[in-house]
N, C-alpha and C positions, 0 to 999 in steps of 0.2 A: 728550113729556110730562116727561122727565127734566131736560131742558135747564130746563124753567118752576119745577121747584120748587128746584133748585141755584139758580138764581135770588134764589127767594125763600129759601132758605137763608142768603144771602151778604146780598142786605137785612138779614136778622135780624140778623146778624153787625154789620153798620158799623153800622144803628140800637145794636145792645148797645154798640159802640165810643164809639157817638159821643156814646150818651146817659150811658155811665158817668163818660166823660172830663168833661162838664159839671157832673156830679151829685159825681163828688171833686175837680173844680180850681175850680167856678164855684161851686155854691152854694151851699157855705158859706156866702158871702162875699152872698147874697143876704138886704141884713136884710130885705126885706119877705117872705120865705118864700115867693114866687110860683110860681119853680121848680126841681123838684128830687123829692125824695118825701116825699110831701104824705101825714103820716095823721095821726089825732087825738095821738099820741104824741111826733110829731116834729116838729108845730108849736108844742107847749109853749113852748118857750124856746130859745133862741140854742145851749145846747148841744146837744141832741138832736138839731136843727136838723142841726148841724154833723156829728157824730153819724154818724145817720143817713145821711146824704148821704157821707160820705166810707166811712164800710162801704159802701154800697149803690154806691157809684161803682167800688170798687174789684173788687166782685165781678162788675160787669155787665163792667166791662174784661178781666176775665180770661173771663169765659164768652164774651166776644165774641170774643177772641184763639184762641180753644180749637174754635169754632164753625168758625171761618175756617179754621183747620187742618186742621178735621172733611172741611169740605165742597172745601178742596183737594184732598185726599186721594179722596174721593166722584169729584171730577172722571174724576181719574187712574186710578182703579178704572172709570168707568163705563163705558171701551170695552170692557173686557172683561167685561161682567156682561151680564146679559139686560137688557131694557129693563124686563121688571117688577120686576126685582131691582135697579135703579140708581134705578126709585120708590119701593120700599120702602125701602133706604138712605136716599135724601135725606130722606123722612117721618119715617122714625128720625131722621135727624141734626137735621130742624126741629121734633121732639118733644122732644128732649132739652134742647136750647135753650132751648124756650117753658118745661118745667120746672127747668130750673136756676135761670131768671131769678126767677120765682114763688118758686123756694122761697129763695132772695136777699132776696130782699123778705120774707118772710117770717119770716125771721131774723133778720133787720136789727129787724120790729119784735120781735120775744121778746128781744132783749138792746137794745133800749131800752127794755122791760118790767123785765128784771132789772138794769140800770145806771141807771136814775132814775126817782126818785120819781112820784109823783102831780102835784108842781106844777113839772117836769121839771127839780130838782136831783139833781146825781150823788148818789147812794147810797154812802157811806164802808162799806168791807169792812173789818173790824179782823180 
């Protein structure tokens, strides 16, 4: 059982890798906005656009990195752990993942709340 969800532990991990590296190298650079992270704030304009996608790229890349290390780690541990205690570890490590990434996202839009406007021009801080 332990073996299935380190698994899916390590899934989460290269998806967060693979879709960060897209979301800060590629979409920017995507003008029709198709994809990337797609929400009513970040399809305004070309910057937020940008934005968006390159915070939210950067932060999925590191939570993906950090994941990966989690659940090597988890591996290395799990001979020596019980088998219920090496599934509660990986549940841990694929919880903390699924909320890191959420509250990434999350963030990305509240400082594209408070870095531009309504008709998604940056906001001038004097």
């Amino acid at each position: 059982m332990q073996e299935i969800f380190l698994i899916v532990d390590i899934l989460i991990s290269i998806g967060a890798i693979l879709s960060g590296y897209y979301m800060k190298f590629r979409a920017p650079g995507d003008e029709k906005m198709q994809y990337g992270i797609r929400t009513a704030h970040s399809k305004k304009s070309y910057d937020t656009w940008s934005y968006a996608n390159t915070v939210c790229g950067g932060a999925w890349l590191k939570i993906g990195f950090c994941g990966s290390m989690a659940v090597i780690a988890a591996m290395l541990l799990s001979g020596q752990l019980s088998d219920a205690a090496a599934v509660l570890l990986s549940v841990g490590i694929l919880a903390v993942i699924v909320i890191a990434l959420s509250c990434s996202a999350t963030a990305v839009i509240m400082g594209l709340v408070s870095r531009f406007d309504d008709d998604g021009r940056p906001i001038n801080k004097e």
